[in-house]
PyMOL Python script that loads the backbone (N, CA, C, O; Angstrom):
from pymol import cmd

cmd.read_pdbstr("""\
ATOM      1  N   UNK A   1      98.115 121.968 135.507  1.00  0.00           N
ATOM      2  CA  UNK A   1      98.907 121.131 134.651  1.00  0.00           C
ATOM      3  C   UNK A   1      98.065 119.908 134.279  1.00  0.00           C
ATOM      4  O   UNK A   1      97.383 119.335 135.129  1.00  0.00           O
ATOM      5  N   UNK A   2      98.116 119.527 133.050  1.00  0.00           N
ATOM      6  CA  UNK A   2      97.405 118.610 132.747  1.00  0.00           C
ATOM      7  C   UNK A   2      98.236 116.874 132.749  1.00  0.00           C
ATOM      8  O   UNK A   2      99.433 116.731 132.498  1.00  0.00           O
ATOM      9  N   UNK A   3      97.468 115.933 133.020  1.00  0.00           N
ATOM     10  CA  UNK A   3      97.790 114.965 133.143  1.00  0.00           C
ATOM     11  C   UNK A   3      98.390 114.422 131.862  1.00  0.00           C
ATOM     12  O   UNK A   3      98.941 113.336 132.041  1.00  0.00           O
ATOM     13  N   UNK A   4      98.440 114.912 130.529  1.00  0.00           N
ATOM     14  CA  UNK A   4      99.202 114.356 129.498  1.00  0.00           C
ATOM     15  C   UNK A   4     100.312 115.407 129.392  1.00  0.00           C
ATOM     16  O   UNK A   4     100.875 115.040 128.361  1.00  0.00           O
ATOM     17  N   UNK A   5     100.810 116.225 129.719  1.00  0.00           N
ATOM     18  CA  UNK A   5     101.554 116.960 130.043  1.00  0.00           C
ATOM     19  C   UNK A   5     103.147 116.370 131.289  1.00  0.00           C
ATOM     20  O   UNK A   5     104.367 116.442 131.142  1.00  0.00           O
ATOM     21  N   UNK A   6     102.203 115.799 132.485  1.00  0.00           N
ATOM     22  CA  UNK A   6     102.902 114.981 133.588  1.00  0.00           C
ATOM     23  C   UNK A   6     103.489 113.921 132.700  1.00  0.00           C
ATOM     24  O   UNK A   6     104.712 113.780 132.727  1.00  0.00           O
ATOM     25  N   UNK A   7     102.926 113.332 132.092  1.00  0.00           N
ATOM     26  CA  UNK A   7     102.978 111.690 131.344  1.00  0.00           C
ATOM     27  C   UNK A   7     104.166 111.734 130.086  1.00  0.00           C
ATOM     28  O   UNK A   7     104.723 110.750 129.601  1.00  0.00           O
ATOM     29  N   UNK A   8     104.392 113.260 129.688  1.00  0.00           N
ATOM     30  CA  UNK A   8     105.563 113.116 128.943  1.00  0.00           C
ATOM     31  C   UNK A   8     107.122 113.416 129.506  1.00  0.00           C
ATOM     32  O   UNK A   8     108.234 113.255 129.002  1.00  0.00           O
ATOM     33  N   UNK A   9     106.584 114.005 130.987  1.00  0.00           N
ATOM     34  CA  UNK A   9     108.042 113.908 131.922  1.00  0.00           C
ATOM     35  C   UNK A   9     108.515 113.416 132.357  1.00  0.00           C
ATOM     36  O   UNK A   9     107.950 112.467 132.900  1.00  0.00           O
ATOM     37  N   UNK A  10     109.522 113.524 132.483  1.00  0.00           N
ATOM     38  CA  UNK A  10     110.768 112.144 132.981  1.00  0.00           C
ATOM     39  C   UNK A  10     110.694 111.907 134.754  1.00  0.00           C
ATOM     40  O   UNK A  10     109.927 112.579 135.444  1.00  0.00           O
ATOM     41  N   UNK A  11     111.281 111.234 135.124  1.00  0.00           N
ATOM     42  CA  UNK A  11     110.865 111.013 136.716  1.00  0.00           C
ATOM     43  C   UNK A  11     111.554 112.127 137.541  1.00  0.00           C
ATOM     44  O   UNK A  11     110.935 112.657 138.464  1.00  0.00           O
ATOM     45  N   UNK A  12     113.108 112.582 137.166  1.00  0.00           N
ATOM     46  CA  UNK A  12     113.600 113.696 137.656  1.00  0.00           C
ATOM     47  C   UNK A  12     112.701 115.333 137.535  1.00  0.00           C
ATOM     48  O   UNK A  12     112.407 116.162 138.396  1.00  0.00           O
ATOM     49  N   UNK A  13     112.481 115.281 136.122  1.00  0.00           N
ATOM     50  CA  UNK A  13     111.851 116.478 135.677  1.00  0.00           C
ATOM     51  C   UNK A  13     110.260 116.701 136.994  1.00  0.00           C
ATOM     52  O   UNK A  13     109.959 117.686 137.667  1.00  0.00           O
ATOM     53  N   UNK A  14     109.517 115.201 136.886  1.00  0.00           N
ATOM     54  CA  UNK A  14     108.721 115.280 137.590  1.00  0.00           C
ATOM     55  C   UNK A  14     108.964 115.849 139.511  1.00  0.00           C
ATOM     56  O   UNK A  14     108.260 116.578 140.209  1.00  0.00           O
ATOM     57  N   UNK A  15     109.984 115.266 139.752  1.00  0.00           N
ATOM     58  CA  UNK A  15     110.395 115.024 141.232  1.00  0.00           C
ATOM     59  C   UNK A  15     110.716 117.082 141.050  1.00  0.00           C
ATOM     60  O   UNK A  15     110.180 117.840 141.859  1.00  0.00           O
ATOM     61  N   UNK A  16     111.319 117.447 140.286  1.00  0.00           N
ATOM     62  CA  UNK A  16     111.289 118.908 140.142  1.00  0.00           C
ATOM     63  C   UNK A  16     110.281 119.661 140.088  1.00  0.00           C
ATOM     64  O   UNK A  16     110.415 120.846 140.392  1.00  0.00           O
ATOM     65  N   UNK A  17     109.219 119.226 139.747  1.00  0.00           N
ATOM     66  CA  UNK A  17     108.627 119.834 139.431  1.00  0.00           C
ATOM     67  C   UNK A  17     107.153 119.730 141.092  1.00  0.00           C
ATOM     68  O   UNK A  17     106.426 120.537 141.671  1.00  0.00           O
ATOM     69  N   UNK A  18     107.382 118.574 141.161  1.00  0.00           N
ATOM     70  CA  UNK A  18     106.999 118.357 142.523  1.00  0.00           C
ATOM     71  C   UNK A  18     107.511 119.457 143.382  1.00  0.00           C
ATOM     72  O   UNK A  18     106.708 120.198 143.949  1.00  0.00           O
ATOM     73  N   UNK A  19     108.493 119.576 143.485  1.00  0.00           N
ATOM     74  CA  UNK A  19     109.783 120.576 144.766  1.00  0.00           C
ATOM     75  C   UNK A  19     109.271 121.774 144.332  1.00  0.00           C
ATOM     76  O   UNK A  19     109.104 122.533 145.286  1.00  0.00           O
ATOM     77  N   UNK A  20     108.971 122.225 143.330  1.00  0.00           N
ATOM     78  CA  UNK A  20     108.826 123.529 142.969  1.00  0.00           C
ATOM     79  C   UNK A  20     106.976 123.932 143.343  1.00  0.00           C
ATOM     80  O   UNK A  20     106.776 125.031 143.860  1.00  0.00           O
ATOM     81  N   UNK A  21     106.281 123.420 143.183  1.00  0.00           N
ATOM     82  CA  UNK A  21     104.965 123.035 143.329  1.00  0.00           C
ATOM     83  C   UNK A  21     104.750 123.305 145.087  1.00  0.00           C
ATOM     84  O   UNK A  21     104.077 124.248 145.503  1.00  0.00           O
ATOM     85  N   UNK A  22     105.291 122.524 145.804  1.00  0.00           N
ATOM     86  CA  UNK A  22     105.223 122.420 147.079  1.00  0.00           C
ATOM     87  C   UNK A  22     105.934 123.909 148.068  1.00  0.00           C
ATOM     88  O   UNK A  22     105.700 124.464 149.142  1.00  0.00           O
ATOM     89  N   UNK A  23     106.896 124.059 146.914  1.00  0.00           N
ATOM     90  CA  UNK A  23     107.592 125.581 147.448  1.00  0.00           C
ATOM     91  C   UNK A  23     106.252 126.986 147.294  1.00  0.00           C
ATOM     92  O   UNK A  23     106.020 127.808 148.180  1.00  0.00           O
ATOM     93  N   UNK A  24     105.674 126.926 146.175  1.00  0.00           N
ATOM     94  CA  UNK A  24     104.672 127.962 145.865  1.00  0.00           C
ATOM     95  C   UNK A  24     103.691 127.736 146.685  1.00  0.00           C
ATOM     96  O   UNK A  24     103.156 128.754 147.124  1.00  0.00           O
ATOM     97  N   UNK A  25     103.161 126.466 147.135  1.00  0.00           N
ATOM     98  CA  UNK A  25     101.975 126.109 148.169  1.00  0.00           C
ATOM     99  C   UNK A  25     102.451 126.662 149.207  1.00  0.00           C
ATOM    100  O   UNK A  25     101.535 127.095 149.907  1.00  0.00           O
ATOM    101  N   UNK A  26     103.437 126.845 149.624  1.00  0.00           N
ATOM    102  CA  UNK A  26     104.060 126.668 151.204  1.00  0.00           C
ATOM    103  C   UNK A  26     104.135 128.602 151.138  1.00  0.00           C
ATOM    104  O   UNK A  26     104.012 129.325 152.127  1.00  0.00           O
ATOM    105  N   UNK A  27     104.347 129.044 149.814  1.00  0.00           N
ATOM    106  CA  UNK A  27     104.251 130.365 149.955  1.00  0.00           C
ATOM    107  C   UNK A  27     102.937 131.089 150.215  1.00  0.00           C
ATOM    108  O   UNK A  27     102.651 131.914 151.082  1.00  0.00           O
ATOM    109  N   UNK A  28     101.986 130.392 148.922  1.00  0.00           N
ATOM    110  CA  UNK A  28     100.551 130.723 149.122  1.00  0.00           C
ATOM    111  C   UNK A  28     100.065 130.802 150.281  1.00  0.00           C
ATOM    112  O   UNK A  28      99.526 131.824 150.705  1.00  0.00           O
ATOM    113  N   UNK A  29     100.275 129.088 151.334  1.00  0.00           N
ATOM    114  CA  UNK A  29      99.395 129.519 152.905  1.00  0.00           C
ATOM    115  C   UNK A  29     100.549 130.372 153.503  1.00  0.00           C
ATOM    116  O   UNK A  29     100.465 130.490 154.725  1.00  0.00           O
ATOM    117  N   UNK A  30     101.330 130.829 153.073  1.00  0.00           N
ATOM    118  CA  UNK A  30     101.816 132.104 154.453  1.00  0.00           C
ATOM    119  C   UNK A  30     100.726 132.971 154.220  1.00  0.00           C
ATOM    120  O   UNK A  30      99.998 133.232 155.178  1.00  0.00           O
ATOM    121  N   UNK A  31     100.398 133.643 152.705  1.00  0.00           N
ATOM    122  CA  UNK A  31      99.830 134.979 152.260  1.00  0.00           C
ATOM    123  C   UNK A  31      98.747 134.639 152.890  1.00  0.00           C
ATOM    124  O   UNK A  31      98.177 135.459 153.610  1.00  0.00           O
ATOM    125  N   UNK A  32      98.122 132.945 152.671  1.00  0.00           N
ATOM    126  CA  UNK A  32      96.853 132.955 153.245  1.00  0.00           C
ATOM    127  C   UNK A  32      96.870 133.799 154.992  1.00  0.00           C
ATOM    128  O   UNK A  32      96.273 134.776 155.445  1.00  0.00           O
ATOM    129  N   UNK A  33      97.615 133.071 155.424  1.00  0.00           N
ATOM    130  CA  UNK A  33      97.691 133.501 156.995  1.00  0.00           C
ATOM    131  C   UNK A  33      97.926 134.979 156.979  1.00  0.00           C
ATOM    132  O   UNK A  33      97.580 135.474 158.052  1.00  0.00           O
ATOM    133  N   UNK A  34      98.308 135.685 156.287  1.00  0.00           N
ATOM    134  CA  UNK A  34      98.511 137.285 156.586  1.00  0.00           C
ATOM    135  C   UNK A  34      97.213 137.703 156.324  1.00  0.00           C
ATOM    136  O   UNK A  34      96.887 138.650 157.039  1.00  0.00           O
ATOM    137  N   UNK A  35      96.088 137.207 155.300  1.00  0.00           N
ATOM    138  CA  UNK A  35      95.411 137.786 155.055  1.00  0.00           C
ATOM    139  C   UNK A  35      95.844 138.627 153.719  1.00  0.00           C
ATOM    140  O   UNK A  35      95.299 139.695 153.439  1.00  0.00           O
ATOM    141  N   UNK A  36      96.713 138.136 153.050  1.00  0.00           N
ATOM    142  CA  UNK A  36      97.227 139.059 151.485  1.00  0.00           C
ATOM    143  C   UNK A  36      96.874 137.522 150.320  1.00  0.00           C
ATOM    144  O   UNK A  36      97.937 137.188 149.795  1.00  0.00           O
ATOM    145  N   UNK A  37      96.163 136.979 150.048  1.00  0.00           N
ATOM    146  CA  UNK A  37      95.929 135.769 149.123  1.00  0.00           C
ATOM    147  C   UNK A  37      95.034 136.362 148.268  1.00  0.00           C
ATOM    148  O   UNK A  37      93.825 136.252 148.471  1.00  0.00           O
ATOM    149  N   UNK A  38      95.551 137.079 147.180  1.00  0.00           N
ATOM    150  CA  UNK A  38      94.067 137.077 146.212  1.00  0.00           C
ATOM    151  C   UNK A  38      93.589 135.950 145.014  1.00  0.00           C
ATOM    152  O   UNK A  38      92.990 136.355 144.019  1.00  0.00           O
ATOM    153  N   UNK A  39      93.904 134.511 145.196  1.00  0.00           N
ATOM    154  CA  UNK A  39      93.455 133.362 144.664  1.00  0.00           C
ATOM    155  C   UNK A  39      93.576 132.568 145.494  1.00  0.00           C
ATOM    156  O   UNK A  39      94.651 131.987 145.642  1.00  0.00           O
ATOM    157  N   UNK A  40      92.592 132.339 146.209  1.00  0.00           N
ATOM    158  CA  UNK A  40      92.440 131.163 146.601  1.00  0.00           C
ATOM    159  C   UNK A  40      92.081 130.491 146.530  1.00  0.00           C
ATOM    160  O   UNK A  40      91.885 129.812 147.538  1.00  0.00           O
ATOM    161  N   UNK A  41      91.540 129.932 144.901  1.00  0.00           N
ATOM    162  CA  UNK A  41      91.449 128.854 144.214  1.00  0.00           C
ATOM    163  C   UNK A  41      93.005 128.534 143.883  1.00  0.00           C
ATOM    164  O   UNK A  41      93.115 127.489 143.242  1.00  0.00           O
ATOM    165  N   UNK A  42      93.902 129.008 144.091  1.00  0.00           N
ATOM    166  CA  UNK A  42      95.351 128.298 143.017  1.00  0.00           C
ATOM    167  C   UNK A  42      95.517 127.106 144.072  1.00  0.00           C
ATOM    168  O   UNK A  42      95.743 126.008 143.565  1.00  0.00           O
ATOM    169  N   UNK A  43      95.421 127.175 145.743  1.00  0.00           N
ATOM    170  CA  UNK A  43      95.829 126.271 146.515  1.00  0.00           C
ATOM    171  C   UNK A  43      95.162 124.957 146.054  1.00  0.00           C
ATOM    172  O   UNK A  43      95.754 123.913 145.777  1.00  0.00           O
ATOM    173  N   UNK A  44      93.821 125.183 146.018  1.00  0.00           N
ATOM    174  CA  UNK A  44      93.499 123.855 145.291  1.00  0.00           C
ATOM    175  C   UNK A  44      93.464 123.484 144.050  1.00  0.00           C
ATOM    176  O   UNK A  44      93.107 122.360 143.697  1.00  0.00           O
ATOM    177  N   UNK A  45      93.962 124.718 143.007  1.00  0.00           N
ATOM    178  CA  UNK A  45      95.005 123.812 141.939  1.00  0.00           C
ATOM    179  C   UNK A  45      95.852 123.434 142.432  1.00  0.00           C
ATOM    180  O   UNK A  45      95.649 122.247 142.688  1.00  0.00           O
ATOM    181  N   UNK A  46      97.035 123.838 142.850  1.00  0.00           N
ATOM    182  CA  UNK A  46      98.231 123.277 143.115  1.00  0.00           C
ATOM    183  C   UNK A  46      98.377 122.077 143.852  1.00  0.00           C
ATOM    184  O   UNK A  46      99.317 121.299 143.688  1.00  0.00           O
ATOM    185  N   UNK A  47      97.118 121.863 144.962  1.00  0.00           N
ATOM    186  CA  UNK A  47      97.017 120.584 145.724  1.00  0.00           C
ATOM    187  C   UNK A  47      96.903 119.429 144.620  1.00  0.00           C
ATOM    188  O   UNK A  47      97.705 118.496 144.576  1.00  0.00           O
ATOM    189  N   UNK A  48      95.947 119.562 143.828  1.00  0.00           N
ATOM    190  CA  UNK A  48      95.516 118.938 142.568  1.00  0.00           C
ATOM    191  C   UNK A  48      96.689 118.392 141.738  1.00  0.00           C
ATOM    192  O   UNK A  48      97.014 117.206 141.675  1.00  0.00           O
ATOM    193  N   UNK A  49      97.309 119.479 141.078  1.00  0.00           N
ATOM    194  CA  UNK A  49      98.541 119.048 140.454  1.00  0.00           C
ATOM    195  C   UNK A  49      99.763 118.315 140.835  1.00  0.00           C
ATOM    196  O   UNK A  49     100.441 117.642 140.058  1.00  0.00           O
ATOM    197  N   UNK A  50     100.070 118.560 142.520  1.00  0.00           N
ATOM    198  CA  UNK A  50     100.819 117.810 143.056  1.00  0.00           C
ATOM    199  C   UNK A  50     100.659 116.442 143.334  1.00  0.00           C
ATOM    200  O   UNK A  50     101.640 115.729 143.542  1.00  0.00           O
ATOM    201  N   UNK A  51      99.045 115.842 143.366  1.00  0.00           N
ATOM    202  CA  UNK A  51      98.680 114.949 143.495  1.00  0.00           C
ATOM    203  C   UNK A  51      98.905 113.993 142.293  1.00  0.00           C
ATOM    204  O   UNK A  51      99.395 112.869 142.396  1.00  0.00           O
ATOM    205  N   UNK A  52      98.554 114.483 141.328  1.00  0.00           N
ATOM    206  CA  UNK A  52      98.750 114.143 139.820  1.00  0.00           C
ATOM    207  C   UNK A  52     100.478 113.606 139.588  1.00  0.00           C
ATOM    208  O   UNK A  52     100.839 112.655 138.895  1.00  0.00           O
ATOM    209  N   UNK A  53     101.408 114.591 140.441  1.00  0.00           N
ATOM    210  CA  UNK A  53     102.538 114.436 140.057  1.00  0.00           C
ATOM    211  C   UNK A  53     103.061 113.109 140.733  1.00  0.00           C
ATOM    212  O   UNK A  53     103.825 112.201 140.407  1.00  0.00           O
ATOM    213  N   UNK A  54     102.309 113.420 141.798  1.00  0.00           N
ATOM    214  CA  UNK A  54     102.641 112.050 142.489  1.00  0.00           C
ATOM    215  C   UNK A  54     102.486 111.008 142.242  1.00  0.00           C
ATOM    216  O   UNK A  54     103.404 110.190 142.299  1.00  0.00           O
ATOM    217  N   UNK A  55     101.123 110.674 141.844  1.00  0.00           N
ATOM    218  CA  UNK A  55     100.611 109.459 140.993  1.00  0.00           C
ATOM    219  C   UNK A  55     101.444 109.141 139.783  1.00  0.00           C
ATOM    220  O   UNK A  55     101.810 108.003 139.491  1.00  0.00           O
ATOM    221  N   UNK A  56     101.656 109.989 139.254  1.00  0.00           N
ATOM    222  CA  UNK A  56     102.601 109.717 137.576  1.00  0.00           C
ATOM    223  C   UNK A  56     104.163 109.249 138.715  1.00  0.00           C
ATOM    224  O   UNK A  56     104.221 108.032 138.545  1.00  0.00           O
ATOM    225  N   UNK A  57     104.911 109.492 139.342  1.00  0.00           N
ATOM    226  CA  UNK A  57     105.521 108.922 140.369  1.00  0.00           C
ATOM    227  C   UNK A  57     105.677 107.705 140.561  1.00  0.00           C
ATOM    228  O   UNK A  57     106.532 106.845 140.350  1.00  0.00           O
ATOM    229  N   UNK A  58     104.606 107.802 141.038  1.00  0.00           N
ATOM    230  CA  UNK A  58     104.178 106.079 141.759  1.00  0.00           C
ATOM    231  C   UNK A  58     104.287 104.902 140.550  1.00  0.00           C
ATOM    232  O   UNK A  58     104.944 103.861 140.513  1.00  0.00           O
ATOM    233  N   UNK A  59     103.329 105.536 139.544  1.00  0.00           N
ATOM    234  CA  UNK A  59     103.097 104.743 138.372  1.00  0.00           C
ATOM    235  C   UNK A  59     104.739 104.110 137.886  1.00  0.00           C
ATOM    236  O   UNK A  59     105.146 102.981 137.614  1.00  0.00           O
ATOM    237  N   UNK A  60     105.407 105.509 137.947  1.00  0.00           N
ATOM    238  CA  UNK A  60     106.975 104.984 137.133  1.00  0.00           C
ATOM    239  C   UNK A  60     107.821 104.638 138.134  1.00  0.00           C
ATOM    240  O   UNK A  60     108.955 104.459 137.689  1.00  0.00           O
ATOM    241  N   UNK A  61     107.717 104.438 139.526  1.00  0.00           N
ATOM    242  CA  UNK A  61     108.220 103.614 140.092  1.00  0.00           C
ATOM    243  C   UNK A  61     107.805 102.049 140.453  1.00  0.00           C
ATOM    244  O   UNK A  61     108.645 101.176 140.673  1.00  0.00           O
ATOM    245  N   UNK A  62     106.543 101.865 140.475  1.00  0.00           N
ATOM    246  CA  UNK A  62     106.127 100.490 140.349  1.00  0.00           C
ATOM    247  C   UNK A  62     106.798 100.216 138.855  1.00  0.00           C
ATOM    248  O   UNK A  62     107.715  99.405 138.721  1.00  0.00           O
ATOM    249  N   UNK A  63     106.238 100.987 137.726  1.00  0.00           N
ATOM    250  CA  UNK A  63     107.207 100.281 136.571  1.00  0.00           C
ATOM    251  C   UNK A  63     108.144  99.326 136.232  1.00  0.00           C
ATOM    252  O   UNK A  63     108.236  98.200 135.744  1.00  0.00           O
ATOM    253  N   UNK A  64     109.072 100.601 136.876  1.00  0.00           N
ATOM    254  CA  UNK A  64     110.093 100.115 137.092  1.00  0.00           C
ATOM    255  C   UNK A  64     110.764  98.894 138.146  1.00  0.00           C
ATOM    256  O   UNK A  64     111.813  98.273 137.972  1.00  0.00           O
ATOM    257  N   UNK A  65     109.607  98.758 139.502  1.00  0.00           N
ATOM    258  CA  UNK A  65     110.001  97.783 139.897  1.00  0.00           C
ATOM    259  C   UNK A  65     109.595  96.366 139.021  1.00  0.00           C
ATOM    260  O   UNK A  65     110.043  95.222 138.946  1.00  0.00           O
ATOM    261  N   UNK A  66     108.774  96.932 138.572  1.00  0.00           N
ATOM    262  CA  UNK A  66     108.331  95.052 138.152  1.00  0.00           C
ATOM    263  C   UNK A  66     109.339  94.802 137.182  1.00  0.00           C
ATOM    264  O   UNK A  66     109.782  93.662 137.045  1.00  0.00           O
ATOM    265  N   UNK A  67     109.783  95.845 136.430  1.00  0.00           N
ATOM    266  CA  UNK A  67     111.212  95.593 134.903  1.00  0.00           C
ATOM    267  C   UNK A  67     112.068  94.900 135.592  1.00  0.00           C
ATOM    268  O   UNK A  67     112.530  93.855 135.134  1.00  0.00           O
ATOM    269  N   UNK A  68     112.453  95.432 136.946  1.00  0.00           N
ATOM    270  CA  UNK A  68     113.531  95.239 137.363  1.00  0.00           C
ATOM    271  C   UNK A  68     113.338  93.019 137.820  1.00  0.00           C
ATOM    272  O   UNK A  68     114.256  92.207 137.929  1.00  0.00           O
ATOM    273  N   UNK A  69     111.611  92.747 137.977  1.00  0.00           N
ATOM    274  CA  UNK A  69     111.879  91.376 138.742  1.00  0.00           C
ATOM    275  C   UNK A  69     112.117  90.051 137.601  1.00  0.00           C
ATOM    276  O   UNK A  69     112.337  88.912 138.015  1.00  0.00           O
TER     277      UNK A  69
END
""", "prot")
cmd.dss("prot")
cmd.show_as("cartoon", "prot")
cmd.util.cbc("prot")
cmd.orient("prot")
């Protein structure tokens, strides 16, 4: 997912999209652990993208705190 992509989502959409992100990681290392993973480059996309999501996060919650002082 690209970072201008994150930047046009809303903070809910994001926080969803976070939850959903973290659900597929959490699936990926099971397969890893069985030994059934045939990408194991996606984990470190997905680490990547979640990170991203987070930051766009952070960003619109500081935002918003300073609107709010």
């Amino acid at each position: 997912m690209k970072m201008s992509e994150i930047r046009d989502k809303s903070f809910t959409e994001l926080q969803a999209a976070g939850r959903d992100l973290r659900q597929e990681m959490f699936n990926l290392r099971l397969q890893q652990a069985s030994a059934q993973l045939e990408k194991p480059a996606r984990l470190r996309t997905i680490r990547k993208d979640i990170a991203r999501i987070e930051t766009q996060i952070s960003a619109l919650r500081n935002k918003s705190a300073k609107a709010a002082k």
